[in-house]
Structures are given as structure tokens and as C-alpha cells.
Backbone of each chain as ProteinMPNN parsed JSONL, in Angstrom:
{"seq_chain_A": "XXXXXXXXXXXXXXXXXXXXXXXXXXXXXXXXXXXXXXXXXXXXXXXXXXXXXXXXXXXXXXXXXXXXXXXXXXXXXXXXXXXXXXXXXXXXXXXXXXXXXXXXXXXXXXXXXXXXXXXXXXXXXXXXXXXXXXXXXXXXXXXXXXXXXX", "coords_chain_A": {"N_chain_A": [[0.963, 6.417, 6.617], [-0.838, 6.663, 9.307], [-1.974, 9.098, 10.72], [-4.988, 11.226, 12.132], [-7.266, 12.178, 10.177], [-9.178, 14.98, 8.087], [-12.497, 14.871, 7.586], [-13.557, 14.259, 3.792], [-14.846, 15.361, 0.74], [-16.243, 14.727, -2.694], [-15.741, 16.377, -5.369], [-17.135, 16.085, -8.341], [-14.755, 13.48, -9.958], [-11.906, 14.494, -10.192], [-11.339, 16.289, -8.32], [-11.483, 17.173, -4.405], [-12.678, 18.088, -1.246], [-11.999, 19.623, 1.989], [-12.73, 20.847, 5.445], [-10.529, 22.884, 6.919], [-9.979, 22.727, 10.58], [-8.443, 24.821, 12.56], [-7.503, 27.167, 13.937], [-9.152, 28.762, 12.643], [-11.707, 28.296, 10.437], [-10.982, 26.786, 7.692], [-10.998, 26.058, 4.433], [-10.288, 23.583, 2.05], [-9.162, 22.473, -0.682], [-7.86, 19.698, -2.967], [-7.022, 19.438, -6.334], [-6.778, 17.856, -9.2], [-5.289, 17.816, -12.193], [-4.904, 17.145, -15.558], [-1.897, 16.793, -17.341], [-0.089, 17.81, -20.401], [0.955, 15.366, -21.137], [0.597, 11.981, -21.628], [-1.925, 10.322, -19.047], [-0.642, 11.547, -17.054], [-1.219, 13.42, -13.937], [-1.288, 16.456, -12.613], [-1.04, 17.677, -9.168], [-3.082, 19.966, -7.698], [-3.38, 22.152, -4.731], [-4.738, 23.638, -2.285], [-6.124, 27.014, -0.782], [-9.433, 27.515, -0.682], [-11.107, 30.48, -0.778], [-13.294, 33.183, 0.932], [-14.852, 34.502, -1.402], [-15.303, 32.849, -3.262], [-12.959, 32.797, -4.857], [-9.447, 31.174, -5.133], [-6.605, 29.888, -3.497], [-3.112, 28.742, -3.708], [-0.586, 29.312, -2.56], [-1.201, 29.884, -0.162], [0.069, 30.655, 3.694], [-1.109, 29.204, 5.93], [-1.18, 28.871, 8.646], [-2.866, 27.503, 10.703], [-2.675, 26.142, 12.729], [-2.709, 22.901, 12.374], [-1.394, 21.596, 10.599], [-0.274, 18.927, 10.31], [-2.335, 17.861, 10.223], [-4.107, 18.583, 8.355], [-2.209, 17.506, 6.274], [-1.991, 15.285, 6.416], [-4.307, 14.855, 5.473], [-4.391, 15.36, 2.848], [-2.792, 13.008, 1.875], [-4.284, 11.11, 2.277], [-6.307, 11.557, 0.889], [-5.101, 11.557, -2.087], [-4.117, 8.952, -1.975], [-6.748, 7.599, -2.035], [-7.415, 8.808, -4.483], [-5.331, 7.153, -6.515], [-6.488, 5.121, -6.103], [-8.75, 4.547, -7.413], [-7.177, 5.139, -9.645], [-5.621, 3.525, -10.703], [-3.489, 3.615, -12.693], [-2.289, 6.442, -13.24], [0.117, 8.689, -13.257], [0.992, 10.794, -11.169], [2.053, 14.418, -10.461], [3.865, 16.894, -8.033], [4.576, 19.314, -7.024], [5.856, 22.497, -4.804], [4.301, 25.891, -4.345], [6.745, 27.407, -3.973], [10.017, 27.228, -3.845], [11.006, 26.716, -1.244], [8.115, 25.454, 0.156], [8.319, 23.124, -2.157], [10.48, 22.112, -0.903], [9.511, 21.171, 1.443], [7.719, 19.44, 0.828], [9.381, 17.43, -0.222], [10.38, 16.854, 2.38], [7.966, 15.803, 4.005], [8.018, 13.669, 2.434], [10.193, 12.137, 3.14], [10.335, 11.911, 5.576], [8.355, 9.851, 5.368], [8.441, 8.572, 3.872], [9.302, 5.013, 4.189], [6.643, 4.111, 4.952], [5.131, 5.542, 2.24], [6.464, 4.05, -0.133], [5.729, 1.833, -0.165], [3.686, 1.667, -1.236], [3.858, 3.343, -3.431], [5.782, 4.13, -6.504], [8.479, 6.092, -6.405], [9.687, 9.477, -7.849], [11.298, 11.978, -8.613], [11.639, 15.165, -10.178], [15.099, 16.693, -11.306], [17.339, 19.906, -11.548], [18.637, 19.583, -14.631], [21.324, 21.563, -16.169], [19.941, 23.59, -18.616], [17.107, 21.67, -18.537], [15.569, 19.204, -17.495], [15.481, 16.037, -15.333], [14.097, 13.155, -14.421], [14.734, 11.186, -11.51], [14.632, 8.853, -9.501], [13.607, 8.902, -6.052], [15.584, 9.665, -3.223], [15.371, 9.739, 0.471], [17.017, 11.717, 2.286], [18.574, 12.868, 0.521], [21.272, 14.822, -0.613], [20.702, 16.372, -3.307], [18.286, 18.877, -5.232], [15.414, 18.942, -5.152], [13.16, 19.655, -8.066], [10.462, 19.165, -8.207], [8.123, 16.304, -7.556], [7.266, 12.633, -7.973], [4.191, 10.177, -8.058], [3.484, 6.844, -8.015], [1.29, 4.621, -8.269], [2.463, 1.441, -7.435], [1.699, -1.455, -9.056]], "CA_chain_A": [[0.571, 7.555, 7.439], [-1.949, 6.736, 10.528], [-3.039, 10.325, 11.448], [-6.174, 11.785, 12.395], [-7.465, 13.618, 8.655], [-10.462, 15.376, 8.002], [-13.676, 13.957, 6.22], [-13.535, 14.98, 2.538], [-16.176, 14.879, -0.531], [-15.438, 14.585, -3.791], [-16.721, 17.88, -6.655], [-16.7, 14.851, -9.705], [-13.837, 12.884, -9.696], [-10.702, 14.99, -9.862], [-11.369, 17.506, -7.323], [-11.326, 16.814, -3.116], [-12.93, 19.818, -0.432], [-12.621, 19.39, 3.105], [-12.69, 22.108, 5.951], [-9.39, 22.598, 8.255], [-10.789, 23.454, 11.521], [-7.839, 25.168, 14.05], [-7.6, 28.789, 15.18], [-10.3, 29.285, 12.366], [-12.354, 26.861, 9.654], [-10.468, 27.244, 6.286], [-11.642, 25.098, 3.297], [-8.709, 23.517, 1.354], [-9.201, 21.858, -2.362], [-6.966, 19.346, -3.666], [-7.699, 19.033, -7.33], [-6.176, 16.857, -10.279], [-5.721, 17.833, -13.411], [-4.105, 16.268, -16.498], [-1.292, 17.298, -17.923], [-0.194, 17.253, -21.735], [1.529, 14.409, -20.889], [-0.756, 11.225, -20.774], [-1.524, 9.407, -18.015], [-0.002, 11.98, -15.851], [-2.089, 14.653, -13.567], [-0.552, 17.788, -11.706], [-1.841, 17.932, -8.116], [-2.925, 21.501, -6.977], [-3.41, 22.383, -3.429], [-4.594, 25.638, -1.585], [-7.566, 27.258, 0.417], [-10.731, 28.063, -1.425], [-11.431, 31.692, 0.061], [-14.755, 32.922, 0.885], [-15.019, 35.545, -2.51], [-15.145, 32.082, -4.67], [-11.263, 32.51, -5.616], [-8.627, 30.396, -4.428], [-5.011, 30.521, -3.067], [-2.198, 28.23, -3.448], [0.424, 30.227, -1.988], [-1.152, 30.428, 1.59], [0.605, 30.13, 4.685], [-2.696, 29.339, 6.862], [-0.87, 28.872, 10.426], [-3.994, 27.122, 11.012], [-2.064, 25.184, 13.671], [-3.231, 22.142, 12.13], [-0.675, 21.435, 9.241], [-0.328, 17.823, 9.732], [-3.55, 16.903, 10.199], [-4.078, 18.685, 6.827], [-0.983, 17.173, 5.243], [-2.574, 13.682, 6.31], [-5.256, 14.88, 4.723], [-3.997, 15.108, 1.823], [-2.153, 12.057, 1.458], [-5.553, 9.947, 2.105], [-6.826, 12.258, -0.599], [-3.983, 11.032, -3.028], [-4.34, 7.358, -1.711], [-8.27, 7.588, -2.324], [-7.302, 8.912, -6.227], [-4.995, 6.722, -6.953], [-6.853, 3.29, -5.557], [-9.622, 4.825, -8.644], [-7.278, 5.451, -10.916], [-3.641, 3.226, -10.68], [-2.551, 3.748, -13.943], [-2.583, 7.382, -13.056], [1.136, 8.564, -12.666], [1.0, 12.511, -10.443], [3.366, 14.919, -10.097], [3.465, 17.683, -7.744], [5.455, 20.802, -6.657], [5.245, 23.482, -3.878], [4.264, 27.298, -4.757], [7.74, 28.245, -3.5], [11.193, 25.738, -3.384], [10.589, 26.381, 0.452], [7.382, 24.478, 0.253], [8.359, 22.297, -2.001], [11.158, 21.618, 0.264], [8.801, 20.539, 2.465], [7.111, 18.474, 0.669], [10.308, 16.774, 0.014], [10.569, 16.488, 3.848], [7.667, 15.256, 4.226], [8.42, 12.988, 1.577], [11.505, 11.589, 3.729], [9.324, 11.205, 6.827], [7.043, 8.892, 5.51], [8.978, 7.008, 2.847], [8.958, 3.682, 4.482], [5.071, 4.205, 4.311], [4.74, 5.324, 0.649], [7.394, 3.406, -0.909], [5.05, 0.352, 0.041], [2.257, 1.805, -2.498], [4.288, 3.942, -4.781], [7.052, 4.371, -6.872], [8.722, 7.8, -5.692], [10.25, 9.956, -8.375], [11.638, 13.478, -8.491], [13.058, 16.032, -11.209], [16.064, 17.491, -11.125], [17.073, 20.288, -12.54], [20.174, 19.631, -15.066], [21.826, 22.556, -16.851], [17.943, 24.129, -19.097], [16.372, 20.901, -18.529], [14.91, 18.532, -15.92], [15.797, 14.749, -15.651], [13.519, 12.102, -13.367], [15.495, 10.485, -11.099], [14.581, 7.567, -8.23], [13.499, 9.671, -5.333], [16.389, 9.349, -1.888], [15.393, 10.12, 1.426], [17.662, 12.868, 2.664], [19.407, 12.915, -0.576], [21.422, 16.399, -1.194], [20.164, 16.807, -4.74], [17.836, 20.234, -4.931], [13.875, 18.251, -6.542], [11.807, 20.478, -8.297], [9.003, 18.619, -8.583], [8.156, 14.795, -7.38], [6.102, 12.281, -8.846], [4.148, 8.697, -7.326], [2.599, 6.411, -9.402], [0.694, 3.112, -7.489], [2.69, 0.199, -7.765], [0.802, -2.188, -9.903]], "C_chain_A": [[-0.75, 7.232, 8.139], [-2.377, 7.861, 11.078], [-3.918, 10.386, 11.368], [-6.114, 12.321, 10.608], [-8.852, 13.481, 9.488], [-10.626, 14.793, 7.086], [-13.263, 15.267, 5.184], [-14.778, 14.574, 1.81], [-15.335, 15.536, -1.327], [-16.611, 15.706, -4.835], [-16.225, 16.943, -7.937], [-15.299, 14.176, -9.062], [-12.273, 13.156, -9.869], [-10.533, 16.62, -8.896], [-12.251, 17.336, -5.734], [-11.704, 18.212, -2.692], [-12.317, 18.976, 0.911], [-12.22, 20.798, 3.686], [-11.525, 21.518, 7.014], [-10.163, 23.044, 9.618], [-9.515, 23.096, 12.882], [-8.176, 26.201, 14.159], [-8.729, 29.345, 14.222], [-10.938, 27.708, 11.306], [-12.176, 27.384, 8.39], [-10.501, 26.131, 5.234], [-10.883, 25.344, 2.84], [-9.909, 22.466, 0.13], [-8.187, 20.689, -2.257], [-7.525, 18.723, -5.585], [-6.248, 18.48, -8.11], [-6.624, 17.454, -11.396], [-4.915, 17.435, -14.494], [-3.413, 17.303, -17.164], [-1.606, 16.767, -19.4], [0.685, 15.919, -21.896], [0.45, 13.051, -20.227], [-0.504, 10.337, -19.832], [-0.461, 10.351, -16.824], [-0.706, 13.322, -15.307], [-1.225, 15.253, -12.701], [-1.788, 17.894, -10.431], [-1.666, 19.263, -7.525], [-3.659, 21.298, -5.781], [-3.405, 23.77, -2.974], [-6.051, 25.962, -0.812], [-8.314, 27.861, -0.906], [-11.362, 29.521, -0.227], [-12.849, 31.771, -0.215], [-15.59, 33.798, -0.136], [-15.333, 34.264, -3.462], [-13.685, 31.775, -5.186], [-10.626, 31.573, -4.944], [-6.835, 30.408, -4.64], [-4.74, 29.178, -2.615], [-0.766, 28.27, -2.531], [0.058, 30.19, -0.324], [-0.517, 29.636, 2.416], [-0.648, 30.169, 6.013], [-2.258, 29.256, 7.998], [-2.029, 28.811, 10.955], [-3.608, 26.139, 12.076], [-2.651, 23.373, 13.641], [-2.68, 21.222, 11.075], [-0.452, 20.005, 9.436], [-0.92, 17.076, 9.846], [-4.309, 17.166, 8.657], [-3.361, 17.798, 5.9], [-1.316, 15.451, 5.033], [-3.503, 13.46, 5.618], [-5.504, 14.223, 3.021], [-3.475, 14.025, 0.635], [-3.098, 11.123, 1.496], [-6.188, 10.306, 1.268], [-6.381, 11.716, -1.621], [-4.13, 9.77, -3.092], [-5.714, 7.188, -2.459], [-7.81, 7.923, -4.215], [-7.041, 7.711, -6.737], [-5.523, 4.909, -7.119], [-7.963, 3.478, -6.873], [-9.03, 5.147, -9.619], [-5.419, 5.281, -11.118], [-2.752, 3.151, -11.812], [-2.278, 5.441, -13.706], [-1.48, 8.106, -12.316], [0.971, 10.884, -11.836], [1.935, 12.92, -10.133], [3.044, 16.464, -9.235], [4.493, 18.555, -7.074], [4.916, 21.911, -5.986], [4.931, 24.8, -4.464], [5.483, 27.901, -4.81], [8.812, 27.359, -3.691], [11.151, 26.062, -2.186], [9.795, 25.535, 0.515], [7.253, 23.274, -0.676], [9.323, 20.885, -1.89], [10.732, 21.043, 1.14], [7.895, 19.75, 2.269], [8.101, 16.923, 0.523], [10.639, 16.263, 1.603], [9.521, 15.256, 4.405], [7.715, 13.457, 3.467], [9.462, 11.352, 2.211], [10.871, 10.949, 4.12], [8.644, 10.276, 6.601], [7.282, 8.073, 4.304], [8.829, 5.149, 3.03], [7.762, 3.528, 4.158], [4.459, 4.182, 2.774], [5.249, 4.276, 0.02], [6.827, 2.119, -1.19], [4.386, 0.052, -1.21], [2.759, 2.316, -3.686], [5.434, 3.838, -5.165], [7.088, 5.941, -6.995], [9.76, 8.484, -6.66], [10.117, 11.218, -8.226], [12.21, 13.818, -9.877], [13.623, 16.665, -10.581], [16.448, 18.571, -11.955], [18.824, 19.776, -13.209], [20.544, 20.129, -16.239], [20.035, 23.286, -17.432], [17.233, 22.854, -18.625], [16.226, 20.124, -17.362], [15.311, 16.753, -16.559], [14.759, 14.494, -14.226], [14.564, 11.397, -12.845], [14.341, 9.853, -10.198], [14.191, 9.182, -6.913], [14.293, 8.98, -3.553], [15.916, 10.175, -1.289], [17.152, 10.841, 1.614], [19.24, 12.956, 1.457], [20.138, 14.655, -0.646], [20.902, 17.328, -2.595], [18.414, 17.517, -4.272], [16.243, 19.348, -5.807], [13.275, 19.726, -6.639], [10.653, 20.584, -8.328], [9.146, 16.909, -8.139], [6.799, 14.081, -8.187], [5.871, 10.829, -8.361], [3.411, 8.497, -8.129], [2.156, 5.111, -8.331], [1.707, 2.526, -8.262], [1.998, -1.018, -7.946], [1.401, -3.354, -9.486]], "O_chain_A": [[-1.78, 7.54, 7.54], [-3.205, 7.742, 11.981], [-4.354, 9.659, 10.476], [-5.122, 12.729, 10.004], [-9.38, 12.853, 10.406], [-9.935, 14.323, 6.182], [-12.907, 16.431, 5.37], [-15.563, 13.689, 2.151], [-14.394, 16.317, -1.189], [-17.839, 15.722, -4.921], [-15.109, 17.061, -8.442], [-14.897, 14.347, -7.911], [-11.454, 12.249, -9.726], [-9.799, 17.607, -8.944], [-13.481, 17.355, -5.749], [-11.372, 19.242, -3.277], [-12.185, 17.755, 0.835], [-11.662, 21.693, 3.051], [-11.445, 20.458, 7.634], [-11.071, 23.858, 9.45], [-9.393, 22.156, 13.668], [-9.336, 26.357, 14.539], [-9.366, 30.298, 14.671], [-10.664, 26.517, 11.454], [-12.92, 28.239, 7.91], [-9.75, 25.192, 5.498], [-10.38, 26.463, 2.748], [-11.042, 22.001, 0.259], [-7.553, 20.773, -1.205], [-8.257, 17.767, -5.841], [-5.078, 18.625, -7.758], [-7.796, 17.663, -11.711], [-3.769, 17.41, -14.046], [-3.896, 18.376, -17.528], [-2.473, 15.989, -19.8], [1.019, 15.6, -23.036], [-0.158, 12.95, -19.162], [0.532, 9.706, -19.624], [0.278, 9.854, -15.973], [-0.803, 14.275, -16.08], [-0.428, 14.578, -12.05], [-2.992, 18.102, -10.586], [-0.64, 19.715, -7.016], [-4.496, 20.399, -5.707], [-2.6, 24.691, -3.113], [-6.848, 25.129, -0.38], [-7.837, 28.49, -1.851], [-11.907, 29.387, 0.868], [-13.538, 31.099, -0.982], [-16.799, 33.931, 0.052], [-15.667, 34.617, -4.593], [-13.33, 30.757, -5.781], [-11.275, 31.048, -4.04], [-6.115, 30.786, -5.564], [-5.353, 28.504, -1.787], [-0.143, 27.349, -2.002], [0.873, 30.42, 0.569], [-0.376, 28.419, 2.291], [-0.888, 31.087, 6.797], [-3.126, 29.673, 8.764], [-2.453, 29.749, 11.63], [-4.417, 25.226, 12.245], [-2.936, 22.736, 14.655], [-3.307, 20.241, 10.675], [-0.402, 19.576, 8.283], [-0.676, 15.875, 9.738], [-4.889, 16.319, 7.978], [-3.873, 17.395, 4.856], [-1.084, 14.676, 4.105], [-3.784, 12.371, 5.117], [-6.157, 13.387, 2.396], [-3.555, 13.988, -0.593], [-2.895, 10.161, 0.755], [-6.82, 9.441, 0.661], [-7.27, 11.243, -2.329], [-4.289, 9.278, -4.209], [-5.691, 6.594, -3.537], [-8.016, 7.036, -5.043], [-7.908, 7.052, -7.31], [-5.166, 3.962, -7.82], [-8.088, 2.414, -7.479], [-9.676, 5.486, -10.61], [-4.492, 6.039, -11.406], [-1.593, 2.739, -11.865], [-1.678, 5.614, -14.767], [-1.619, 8.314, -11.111], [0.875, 11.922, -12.491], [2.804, 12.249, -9.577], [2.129, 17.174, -9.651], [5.357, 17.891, -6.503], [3.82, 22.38, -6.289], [5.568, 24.819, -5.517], [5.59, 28.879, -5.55], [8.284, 26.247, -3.706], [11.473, 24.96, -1.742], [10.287, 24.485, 0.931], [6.419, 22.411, -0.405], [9.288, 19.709, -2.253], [11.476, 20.301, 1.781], [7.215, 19.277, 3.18], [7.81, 15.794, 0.917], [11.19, 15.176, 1.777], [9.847, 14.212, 4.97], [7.466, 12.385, 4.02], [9.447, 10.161, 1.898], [10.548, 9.829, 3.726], [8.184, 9.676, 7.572], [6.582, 7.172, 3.84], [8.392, 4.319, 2.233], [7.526, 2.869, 3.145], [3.719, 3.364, 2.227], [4.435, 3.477, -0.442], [7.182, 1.383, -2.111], [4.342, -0.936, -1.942], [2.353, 1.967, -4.795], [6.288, 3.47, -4.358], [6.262, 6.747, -7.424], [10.903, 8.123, -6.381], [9.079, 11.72, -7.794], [12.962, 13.124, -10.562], [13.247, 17.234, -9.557], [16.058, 18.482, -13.12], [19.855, 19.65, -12.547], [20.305, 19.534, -17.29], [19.11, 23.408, -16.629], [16.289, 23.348, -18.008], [16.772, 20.434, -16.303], [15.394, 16.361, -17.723], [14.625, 15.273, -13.282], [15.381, 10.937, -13.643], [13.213, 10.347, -10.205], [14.603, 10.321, -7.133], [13.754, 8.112, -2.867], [15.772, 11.296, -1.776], [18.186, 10.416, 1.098], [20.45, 13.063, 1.655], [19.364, 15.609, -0.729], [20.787, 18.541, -2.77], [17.611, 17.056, -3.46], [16.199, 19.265, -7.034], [13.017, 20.584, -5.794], [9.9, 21.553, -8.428], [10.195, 16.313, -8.381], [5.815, 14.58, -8.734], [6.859, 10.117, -8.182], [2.767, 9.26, -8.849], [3.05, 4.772, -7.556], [1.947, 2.84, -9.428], [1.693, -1.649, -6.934], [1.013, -4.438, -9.922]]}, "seq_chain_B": "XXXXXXXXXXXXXXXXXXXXXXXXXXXXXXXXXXXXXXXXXXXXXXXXXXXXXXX", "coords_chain_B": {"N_chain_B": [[-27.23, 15.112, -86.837], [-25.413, 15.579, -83.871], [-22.479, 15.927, -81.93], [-20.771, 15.837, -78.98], [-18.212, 16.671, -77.735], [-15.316, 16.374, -75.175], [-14.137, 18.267, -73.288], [-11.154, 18.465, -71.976], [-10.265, 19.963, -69.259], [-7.997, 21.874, -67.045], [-7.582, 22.115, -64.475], [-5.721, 24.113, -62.528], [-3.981, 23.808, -59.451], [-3.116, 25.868, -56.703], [-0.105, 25.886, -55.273], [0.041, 24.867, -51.702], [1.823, 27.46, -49.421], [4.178, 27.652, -47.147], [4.277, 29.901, -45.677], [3.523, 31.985, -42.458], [0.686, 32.156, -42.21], [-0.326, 30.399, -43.153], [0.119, 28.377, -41.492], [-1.813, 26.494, -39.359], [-1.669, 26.034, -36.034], [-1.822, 23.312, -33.81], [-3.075, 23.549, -30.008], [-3.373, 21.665, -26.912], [-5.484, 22.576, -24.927], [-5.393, 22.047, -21.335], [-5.823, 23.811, -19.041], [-8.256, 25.048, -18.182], [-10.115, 24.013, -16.984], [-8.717, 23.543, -14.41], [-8.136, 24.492, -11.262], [-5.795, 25.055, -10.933], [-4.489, 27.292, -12.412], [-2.237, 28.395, -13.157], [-0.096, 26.971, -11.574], [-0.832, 24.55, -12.861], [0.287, 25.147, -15.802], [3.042, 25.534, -15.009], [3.6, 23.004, -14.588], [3.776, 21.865, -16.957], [5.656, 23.235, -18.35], [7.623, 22.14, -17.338], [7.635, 19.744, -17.548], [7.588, 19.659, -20.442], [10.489, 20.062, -20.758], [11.987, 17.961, -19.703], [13.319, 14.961, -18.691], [12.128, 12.053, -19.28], [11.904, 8.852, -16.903], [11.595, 5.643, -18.095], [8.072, 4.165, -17.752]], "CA_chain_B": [[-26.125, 14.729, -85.327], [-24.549, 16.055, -83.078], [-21.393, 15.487, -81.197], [-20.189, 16.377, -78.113], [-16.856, 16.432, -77.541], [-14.878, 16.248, -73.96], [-12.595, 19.011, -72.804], [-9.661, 18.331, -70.759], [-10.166, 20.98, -68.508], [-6.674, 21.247, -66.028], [-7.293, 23.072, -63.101], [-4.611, 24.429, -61.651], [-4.085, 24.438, -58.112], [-1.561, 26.455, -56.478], [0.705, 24.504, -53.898], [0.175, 26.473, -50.495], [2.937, 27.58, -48.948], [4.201, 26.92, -45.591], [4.189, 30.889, -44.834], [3.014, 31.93, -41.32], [-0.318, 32.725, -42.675], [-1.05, 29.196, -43.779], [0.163, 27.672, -40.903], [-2.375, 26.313, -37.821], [-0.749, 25.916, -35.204], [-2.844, 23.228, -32.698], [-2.35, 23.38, -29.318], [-3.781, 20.898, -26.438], [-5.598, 23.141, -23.272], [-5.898, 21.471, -20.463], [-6.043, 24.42, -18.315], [-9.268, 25.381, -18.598], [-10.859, 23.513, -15.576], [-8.364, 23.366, -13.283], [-8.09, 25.81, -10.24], [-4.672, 25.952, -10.432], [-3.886, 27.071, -14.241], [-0.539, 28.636, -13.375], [0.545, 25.633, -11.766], [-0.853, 23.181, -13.843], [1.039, 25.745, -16.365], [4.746, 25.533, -15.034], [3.901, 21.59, -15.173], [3.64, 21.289, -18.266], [6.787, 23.806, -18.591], [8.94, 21.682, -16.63], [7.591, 18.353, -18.331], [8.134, 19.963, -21.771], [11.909, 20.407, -20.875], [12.398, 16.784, -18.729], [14.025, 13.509, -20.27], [11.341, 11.136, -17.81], [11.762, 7.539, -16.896], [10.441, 4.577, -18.835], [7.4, 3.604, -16.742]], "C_chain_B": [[-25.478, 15.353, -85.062], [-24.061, 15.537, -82.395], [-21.131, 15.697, -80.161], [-18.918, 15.755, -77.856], [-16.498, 17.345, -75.661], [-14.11, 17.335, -73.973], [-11.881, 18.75, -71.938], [-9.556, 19.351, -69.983], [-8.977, 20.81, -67.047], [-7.146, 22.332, -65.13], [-6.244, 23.12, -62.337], [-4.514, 25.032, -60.067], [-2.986, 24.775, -57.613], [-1.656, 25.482, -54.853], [0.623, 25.357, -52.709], [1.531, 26.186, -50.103], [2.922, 27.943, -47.601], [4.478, 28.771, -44.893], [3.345, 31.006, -43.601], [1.229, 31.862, -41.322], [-1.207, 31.354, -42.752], [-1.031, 28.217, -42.722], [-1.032, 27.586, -39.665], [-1.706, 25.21, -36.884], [-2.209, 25.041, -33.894], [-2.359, 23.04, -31.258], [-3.549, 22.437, -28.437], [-4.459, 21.719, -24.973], [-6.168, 22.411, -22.465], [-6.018, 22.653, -18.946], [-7.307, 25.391, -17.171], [-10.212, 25.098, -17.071], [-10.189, 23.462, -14.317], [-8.224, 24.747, -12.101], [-6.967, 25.857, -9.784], [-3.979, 26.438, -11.852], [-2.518, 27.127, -14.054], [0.474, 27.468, -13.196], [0.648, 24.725, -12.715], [0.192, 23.526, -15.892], [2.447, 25.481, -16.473], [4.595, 24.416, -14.806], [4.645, 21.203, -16.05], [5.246, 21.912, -18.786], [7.634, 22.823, -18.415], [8.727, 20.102, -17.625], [8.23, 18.427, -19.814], [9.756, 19.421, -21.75], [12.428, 18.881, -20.307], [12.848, 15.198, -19.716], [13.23, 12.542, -18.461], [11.502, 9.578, -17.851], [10.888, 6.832, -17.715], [9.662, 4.298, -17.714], [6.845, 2.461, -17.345]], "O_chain_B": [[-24.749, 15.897, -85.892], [-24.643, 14.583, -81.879], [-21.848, 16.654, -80.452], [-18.665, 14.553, -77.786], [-17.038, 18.315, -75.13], [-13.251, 17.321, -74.854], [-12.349, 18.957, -70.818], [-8.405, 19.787, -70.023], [-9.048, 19.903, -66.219], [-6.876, 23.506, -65.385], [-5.897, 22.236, -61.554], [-4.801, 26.137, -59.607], [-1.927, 24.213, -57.893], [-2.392, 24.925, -54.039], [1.105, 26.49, -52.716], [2.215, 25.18, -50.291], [1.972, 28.418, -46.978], [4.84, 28.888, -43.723], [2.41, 30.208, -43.535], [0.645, 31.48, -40.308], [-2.405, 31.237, -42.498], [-1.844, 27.293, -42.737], [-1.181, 28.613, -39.003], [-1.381, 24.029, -37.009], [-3.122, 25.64, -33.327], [-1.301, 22.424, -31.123], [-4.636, 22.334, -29.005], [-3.896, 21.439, -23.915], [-7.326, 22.037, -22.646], [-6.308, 22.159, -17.857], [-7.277, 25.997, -16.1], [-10.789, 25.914, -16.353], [-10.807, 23.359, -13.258], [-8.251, 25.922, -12.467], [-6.684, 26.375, -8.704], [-2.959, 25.887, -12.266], [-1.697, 26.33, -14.508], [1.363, 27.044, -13.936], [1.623, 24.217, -13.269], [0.549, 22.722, -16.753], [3.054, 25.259, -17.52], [5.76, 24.058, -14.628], [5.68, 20.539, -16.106], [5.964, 21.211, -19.498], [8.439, 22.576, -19.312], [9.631, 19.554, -18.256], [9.05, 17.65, -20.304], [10.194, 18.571, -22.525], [13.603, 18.715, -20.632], [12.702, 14.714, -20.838], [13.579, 12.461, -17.284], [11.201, 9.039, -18.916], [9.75, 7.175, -18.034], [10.258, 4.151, -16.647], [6.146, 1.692, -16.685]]}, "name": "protein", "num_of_chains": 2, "seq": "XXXXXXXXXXXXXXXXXXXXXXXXXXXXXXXXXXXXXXXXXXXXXXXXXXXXXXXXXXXXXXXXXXXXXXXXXXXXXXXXXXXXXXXXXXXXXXXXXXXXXXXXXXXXXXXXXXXXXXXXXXXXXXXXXXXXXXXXXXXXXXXXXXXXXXXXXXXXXXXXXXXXXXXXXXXXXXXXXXXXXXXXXXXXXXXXXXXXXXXXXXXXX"}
């Protein structure tokens, strides 16, 4: 991914700020945090509002979404180059968004696939299985997961 | 002279029992710092339940 991002700084070393700046200037997060599962962190994503709280869920129609989304992914790159044993898994607020992360997912496979290995769960019957992650695969992910290729 | 003699004193300890009472239960929070708990919440849900690749 060659897009434009925004500059970021780092709040210690599992938590990313920067400011979006379209139709207004909305400060996004991406933080890391470890699951109970070692060696594997859950990536959250959302706007830091201006009360202190923060929102995952927003739809910011900040007309800016994939200069954010690039953001993000040089965010992720930047983690993982500090920390390649360091397998992440991450999922949208909604299966709309993270349908669309799956999309973006597609889009830019040739790209990742270089650096990571690309896994998804599925769900099957109560439980979830990892599978291999296919570009425009029909199978429904709940969750994906990249790990640096070592 | 005097003697002293040893007693065998047995203390008896009772065996606990595995009622709810006795049990601690530990759990692992990692929720604590992150700013997304719920998420980092239905993670851990979904990981609980997942059969995951050898890496």
C-alpha cells in the first residue's frame, strides 16, 4: 500500500494517535492489546472524542477513509517491524465493517501477502476454525489475523 | 532425675473439600488498559471457542 497516510506518534508502545483532517479534524487511536492467548494482540480502532471517551463504532464520513485506512496499515507495518513474533487479529464493530475490512483485505493482498501470513476465522457450527485467508473467497470471516513472515 | 518423655502428638488435619467455597477461581485480565475492553472482550470470546493453526 503506497498511499498518502497521516503522521502518527506513538502513547508507549502499543497505542498509535494521529489526526484525520477532511470535512473536520477527528483524532483516531489504533491500540494493541494482548489477548489471553500468547503472542497474539487484538487491534482496536476508533475516534478518540473530545470528552476523553472513545468510539469504535463511528461512521466519520470524514471523506478521507482511505487515507485513514492507509493509515492504519503503516501503523500495523510500524508494530509489527518492533515486534515480528507478534501474531494480531482484528474484527470490525459490525460484520458490515468487518466486511470491509475483508475487502480491503482482497484489494491489497498481493501487497500484504509479501509481509504476512493472512488468516481468518470462520465460524463452524458454536465454534470458530482459522483458515488460510482467499481473496474473494465466499466463506462469511469473522475475524482475520497477520502475523510477519519471519 | 527427671525424665521427659516425648508425646506423639497427631494433628489432625481435615482434607478441604472441593466445595464452591474453597474453590479460587484465577482468571487472567488483560482488559484493563485497553480502550477497547468490549472488543478486546469478544476476542478473547471468539479465541476461547476457535481450533487455530499451528504457527
Amino acid at each position: 500500500m503506497t498511499r498518502a497516510t497521516y503522521s502518527y506518534k506513538n502513547q508507549g508502545t502499543e497505542r498509535y494517535i494521529f489526526t484525520s483532517i477532511g470535512k473536520k479534524a477527528i483524532h483516531k487511536f489504533v491500540d494493541f492489546s494482548p489477548t489471553q492467548t500468547p503472542n497474539l494482540y487484538n487491534v482496536g480502532f476508533g475516534d478518540l472524542l473530545q470528552d476523553g471517551s472513545i468510539d469504535d463504532t463511528a461512521n466519520s464520513n470524514n471523506g478521507d477513509m482511505i487515507k485513514v485506512l492507509a493509515t492504519v496499515a503503516q501503523i500495523i507495518k510500524d508494530f509489527t517491524t518492533q515486534f515480528p513474533e507478534i501474531k494480531l487479529i482484528f474484527f470490525g464493530s459490525t460484520p458490515e465493517r468487518t466486511n470491509l475490512y475483508g475487502r480491503i483485505l482482497t484489494t491489497y493482498y498481493m501487497d500484504f501477502s509479501k509481509e504476512f501470513v493472512i488468516t481468518a476465522l470462520i465460524k463452524t457450527g458454536p465454534r470458530f476454525q482459522e483458515i488460510f485467508f482467499a481473496p474473494n473467497s465466499p466463506n462469511i470471516y469473522c475475524a482475520f489475523f497477520i502475523k510477519r513472515i519471519l | 532425675m527427671s525424665t521427659t518423655r516425648k508425646k506423639n502428638i497427631r494433628i489432625r488435619r481435615k482434607k478441604p473439600s472441593l466445595d464452591a467455597s474453597n474453590v479460587v477461581v484465577v482468571t487472567h485480565t488483560t482488559e484493563k488498559d485497553t480502550l477497547v475492553p468490549e472488543k478486546l472482550k469478544k476476542a478473547n470470546e471468539m479465541l476461547s471457542k476457535s481450533k487455530m493453526m499451528n504457527s
